[in-house]
C-alpha positions in Angstrom: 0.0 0.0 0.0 2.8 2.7 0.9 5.0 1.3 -2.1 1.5 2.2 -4.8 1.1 5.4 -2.5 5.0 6.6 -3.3 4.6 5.5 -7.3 1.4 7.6 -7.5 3.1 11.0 -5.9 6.1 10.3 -8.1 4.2 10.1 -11.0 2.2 13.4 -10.1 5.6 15.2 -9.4 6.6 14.2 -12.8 3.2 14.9 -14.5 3.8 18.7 -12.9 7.4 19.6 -13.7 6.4 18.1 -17.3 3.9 21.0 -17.2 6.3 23.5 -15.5 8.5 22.6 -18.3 6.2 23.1 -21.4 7.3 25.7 -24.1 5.2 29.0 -24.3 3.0 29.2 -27.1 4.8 31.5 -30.3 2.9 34.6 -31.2 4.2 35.4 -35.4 0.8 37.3 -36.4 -2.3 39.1 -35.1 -4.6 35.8 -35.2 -2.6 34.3 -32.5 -2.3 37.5 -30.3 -5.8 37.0 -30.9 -6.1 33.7 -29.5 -4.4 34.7 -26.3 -7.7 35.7 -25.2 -9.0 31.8 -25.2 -6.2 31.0 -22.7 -5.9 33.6 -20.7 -3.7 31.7 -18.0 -1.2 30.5 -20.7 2.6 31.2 -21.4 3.3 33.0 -24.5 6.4 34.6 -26.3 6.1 37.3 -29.5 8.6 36.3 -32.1 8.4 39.0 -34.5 7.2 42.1 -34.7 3.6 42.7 -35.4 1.9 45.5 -38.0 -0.3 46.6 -40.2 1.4 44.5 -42.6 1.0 41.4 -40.6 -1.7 38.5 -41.2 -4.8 39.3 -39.7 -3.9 43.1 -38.9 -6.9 44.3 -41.3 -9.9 41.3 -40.0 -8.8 42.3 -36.3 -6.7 45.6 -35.5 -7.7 47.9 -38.6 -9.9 51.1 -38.2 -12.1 48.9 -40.3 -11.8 45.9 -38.2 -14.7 44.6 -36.1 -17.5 47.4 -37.5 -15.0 50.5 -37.1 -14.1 49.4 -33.5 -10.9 48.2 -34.2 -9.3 45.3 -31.6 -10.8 43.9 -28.9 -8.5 44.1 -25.8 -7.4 41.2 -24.0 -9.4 39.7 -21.0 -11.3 41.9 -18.7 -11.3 42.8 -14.6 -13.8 39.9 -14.8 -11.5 37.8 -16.6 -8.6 38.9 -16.6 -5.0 38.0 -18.2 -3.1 35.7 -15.6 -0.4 34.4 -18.1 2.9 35.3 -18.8 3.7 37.4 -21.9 7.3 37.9 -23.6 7.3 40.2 -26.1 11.4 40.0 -26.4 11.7 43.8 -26.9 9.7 43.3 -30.1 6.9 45.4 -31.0 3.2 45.4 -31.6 2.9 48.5 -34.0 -0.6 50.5 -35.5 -2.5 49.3 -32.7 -6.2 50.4 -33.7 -8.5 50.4 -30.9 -11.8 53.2 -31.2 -14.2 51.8 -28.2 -15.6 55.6 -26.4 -19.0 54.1 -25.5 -18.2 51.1 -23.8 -18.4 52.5 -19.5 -16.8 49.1 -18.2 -13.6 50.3 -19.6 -10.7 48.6 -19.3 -9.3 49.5 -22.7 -5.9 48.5 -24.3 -3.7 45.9 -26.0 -4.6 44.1 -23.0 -8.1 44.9 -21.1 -6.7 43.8 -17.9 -3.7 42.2 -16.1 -4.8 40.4 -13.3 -3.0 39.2 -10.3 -0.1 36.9 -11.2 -0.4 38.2 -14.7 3.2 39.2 -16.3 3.9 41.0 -19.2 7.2 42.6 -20.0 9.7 43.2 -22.9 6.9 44.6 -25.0 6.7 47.8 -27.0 3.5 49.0 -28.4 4.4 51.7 -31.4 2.4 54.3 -33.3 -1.0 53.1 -31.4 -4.2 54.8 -31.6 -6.3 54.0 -28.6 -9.8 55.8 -27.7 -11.8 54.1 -24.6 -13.8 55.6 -21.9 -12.7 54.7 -18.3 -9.0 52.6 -17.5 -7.7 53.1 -20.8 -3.8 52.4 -21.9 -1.2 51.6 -24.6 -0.5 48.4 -23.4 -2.8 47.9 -20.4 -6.6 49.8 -19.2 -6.0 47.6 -15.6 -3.7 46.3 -13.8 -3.0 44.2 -10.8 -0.2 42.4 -12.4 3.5 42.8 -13.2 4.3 45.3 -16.1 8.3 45.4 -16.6 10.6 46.9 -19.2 7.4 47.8 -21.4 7.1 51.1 -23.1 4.3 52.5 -25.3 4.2 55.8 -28.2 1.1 56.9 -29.6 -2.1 58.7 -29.2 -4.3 57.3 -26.2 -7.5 59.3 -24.7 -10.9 58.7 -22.8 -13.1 60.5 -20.2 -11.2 59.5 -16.8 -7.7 56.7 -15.7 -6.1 57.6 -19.0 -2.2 56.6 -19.5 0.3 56.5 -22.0 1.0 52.4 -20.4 -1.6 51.8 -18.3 -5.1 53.2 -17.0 -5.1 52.7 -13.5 -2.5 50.4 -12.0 -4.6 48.5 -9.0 -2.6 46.8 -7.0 0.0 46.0 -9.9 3.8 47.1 -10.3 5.2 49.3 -13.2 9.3 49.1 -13.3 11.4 50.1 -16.0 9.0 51.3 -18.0 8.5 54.4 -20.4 6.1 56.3 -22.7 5.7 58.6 -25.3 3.2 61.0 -27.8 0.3 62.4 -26.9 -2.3 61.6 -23.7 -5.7 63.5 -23.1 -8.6 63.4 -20.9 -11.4 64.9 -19.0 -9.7 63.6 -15.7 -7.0 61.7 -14.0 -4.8 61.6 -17.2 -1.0 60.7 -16.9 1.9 60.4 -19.2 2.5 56.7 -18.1 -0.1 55.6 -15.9 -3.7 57.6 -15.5 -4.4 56.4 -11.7 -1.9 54.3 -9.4 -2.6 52.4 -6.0 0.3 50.4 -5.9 4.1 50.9 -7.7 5.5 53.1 -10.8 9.5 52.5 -9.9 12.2 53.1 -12.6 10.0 54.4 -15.2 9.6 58.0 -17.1 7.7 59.6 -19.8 8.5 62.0 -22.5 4.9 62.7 -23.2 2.6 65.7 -24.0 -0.5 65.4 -21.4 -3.4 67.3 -21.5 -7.0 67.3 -19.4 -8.2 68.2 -15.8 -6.6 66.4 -13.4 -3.1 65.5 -14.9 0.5 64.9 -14.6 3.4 64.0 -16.9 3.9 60.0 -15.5 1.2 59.5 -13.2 -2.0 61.3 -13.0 -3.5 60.4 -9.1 -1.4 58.5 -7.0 -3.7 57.4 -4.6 -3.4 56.0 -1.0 -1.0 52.9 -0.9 0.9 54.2 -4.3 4.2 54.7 -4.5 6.4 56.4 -7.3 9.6 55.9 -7.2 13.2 56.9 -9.1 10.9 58.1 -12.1 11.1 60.9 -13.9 8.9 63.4 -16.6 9.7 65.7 -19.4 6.8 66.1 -21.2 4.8 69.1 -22.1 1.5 69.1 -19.5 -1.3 71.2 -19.6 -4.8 72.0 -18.3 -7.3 71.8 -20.8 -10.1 74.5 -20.4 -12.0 72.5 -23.2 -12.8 70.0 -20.7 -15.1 71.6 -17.9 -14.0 75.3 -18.6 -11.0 75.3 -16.3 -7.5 73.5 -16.4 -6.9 72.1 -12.8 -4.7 69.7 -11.0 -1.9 70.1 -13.2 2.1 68.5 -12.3 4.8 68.1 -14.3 5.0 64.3 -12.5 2.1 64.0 -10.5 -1.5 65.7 -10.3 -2.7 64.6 -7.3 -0.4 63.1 -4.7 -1.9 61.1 -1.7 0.2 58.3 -1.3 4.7 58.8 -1.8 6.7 60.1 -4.0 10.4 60.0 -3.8 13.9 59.9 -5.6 11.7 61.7 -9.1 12.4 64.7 -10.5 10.5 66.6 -13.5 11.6 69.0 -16.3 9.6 70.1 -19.8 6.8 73.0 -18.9 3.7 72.7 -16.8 0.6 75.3 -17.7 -2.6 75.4 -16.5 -5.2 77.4 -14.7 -5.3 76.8 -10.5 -3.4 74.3 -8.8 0.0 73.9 -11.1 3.3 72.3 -9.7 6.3 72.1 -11.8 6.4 68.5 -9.4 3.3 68.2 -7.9 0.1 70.3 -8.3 -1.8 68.8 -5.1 0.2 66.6 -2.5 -1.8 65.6 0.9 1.0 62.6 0.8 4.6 62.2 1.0 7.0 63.8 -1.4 10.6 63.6 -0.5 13.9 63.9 -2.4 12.6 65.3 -5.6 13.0 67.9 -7.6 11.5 70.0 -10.4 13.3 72.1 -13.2 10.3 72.4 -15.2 8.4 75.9 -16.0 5.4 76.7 -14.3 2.3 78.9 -15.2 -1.3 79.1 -13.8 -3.3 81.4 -11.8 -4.3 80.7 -8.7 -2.0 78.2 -6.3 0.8 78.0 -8.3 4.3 76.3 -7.1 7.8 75.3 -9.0 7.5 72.0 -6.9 4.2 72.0 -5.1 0.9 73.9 -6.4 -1.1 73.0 -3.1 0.1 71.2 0.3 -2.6 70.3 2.1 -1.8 68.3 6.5 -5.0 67.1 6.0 -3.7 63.5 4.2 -2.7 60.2 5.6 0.7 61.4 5.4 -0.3 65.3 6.5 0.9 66.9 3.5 4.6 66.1 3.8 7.7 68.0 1.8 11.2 67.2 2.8 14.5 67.0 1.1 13.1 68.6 -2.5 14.1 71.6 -4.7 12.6 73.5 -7.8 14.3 76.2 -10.0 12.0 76.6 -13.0 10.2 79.9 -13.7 7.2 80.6 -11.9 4.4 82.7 -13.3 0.8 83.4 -11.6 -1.6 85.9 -10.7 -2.4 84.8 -6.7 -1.3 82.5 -4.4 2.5 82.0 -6.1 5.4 80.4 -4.5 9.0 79.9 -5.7 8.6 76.3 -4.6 5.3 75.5 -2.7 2.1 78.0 -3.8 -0.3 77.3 -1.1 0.7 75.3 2.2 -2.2 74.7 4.6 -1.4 73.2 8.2 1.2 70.6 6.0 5.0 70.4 6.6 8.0 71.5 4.4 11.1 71.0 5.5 14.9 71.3 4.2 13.6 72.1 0.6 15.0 75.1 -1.8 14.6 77.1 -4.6 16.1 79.7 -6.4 14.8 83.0 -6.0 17.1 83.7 -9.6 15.7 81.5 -12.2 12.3 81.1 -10.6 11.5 84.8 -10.3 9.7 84.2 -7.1 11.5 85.7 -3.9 8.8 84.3 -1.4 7.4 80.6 -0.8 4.6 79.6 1.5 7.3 77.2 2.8 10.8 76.5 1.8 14.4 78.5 1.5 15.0 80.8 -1.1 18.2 81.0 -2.3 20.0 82.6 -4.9 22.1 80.6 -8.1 25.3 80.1 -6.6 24.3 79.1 -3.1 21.7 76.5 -4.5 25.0 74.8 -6.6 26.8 74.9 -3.3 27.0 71.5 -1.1 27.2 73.2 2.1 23.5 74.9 1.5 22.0 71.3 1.3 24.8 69.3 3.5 24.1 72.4 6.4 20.2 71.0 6.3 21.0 67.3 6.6 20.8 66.3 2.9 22.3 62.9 1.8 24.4 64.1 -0.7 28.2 64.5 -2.2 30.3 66.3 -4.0 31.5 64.7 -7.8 33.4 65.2 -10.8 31.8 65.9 -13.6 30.1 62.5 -15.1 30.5 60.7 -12.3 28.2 59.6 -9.8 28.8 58.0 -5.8 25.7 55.8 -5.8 25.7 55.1 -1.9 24.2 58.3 -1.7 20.7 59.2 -2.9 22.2 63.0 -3.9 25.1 64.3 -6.0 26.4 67.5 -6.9 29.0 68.5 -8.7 30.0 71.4 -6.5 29.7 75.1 -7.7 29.0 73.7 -11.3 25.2 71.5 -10.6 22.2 71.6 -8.7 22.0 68.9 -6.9 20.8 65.5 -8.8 19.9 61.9 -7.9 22.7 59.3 -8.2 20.5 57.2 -9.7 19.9 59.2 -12.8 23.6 58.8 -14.4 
């Protein structure tokens, strides 16, 4: 009895790592991208690039595909993909997807990534994606694993809008970037529209528009973090939308969860509300820093619009400079615009470049002391001096003195 006992577990031990071991299914065309969706636990690996040229592109994928609608995303939040995808850094290119009316959202390459769902090494180039609600290049949801993925294109909806992904629930977004052009009535970002969880090594180059938006991330909510990241993008408010541009950050719109070791640069416009960083933090935003150009109306800040102590983290600024030019008509601050009952601490700008010789919160200082060590080393900063090029990565800032402002180690 124990001898047939032991030969049965041997032979389901066998039976498993026989299944462990079986090759991923090869994706060559757009009808077996196509039949992802019919196993949507399965392992699969792109070995080509995909196109408009490709079998299947004009049945499937084409403005004319599928009664003008153009591809149907990939599972769903109520089905979602659970599988492991390798797209070997090839890409999926004149991605066609024109789907405004349907509410459920959850529009992309893929509709949703569910838990244990992995997809990385994928680029999805020249796309055209319209949806309503959690709408992305590659991804409208996900609670998954998104790594070295990028997207360039045009992608827009109502609300959870990204260049990547539309709202990242739960999921992780690492070494991953974006591109073109992003728009939106609200909570639109250059990479990822709304985030609960983790954007980490990741930055976008792309023009955002809407209410409600930021150049990676457009609301990181409670439980997000973003993370060594960075923006360059041109971001604006779009008075198109409801009349009025607001909630406008060259990284970040609205901040309620961490931000840390990101900086920003490109120009940041918009009406009330505007950060060259951040335009509304009631989180935690340390060790950043914004270069970008800011100009709005009311609340306006070259790192912070609005900080607000009445968050889970009480509206927290530490460690964090700005020096881009700050223009508004009320409520202007070289670094933070409006600080209510929230904490800044041990953060700069310059009073030179930015215009702005007052903050509601901060040190001003002028050109030469903010590209002096011993201004940021005197308020406890992590940080050392350089040569020019190099970097000292065991600490989080570097400067090469009386030459730089101060920047992350981790972005040489």
């Amino acid at each position: 009895m124990a001898r047939a006992s032991m030969f049965l577990i041997a032979v389901l031990l066998i039976g498993a790592m026989a299944g462990c071991g079986s090759p991923p299914v090869e994706i060559r065309d757009w009808y077996d991208l196509d039949a992802v969706r019919d196993a949507l636990d399965g392992r699969y690996v792109l070995m080509n690039d995909l196109d408009s040229a490709t079998p299947g592109y004009e049945e499937l994928v084409s403005p004319t595909a599928i009664e003008g609608n153009g591809w149907q995303p990939i599972g769903s939040t109520a089905e979602p993909f659970t599988g492991r995808f390798d797209g070997q850094e090839y890409q999926i290119r004149d991605l066609f997807i024109n789907r405004p009316e349907e509410e459920e959202g959850e529009v992309g390459l893929f509709g949703a990534v569910g838990k244990g769902g992995f997809v990385t090494n994928i680029g999805v180039v020249n796309a055209s994606v319209l949806g309503y609600e959690d709408v992305g290049g590659v991804a409208g949801w996900n609670e998954g694993t998104m790594s070295n993925c990028y997207a360039t294109g045009n992608v827009s909806g109502h609300s959870k809008v990204g260049g990547l992904v539309g709202s990242n629930y739960d999921g992780t977004v690492t070494n991953s970037h974006s591109n073109g052009s992003m728009s939106g009535s609200s909570t639109v970002g250059g990479l990822v529209g709304f985030n609960r969880h983790l954007v980490r090594n990741s930055h976008s180059s792309a023009s955002v528009r809407g209410t409600m938006v930021g150049g990676l991330v457009g609301n990181n909510w409670y439980e997000g973090t973003v993370s060594n990241s960075y923006s360059t993008g041109n971001i604006t408010g779009d008075e198109s939308v409801y009349g009025y541009g607001e909630y406008v950050g060259g990284l970040v719109a609205g901040n309620n969860g961490d931000i840390t070791g990101s900086y920003s640069t490109g120009s940041v416009t918009g009406d009330n509300y505007i950060g060259g960083l951040l335009a509304y933090n009631v989180g935690g935003l340390t060790n950043s820093y914004s270069s970008a150009s800011v100009t709005g109306s009311y609340c306006v800040g070259g790192l912070v619009g609005a900080n607000s102590g009445s968050g889970v983290n009480n509206g927290v600024v530490g460690n964090s400079y700005s020096t881009g030019n700050v223009t508004g008509n009320s409520t202007v601050g070289g670094l933070v615009g409006r600080n209510d009952e929230g904490t800044v601490s041990n953060s700069l700008w310059d009073m030179e470049t930015s215009g702005q010789a007052s903050s509601d919160g901060g040190i001003g200082k002028n050109t030469t002391e903010m590209q002096d060590i011993t201004t940021f080393s005197g308020t406890g900063w992590n940080i050392i001096s350089v040569a020019l090029n190099q970097t000292h990565p065991a600490y989080i800032w570097n400067i090469v003195n009386n030459v730089t402002y101060p920047f992350l180690s981790w972005q040489l």
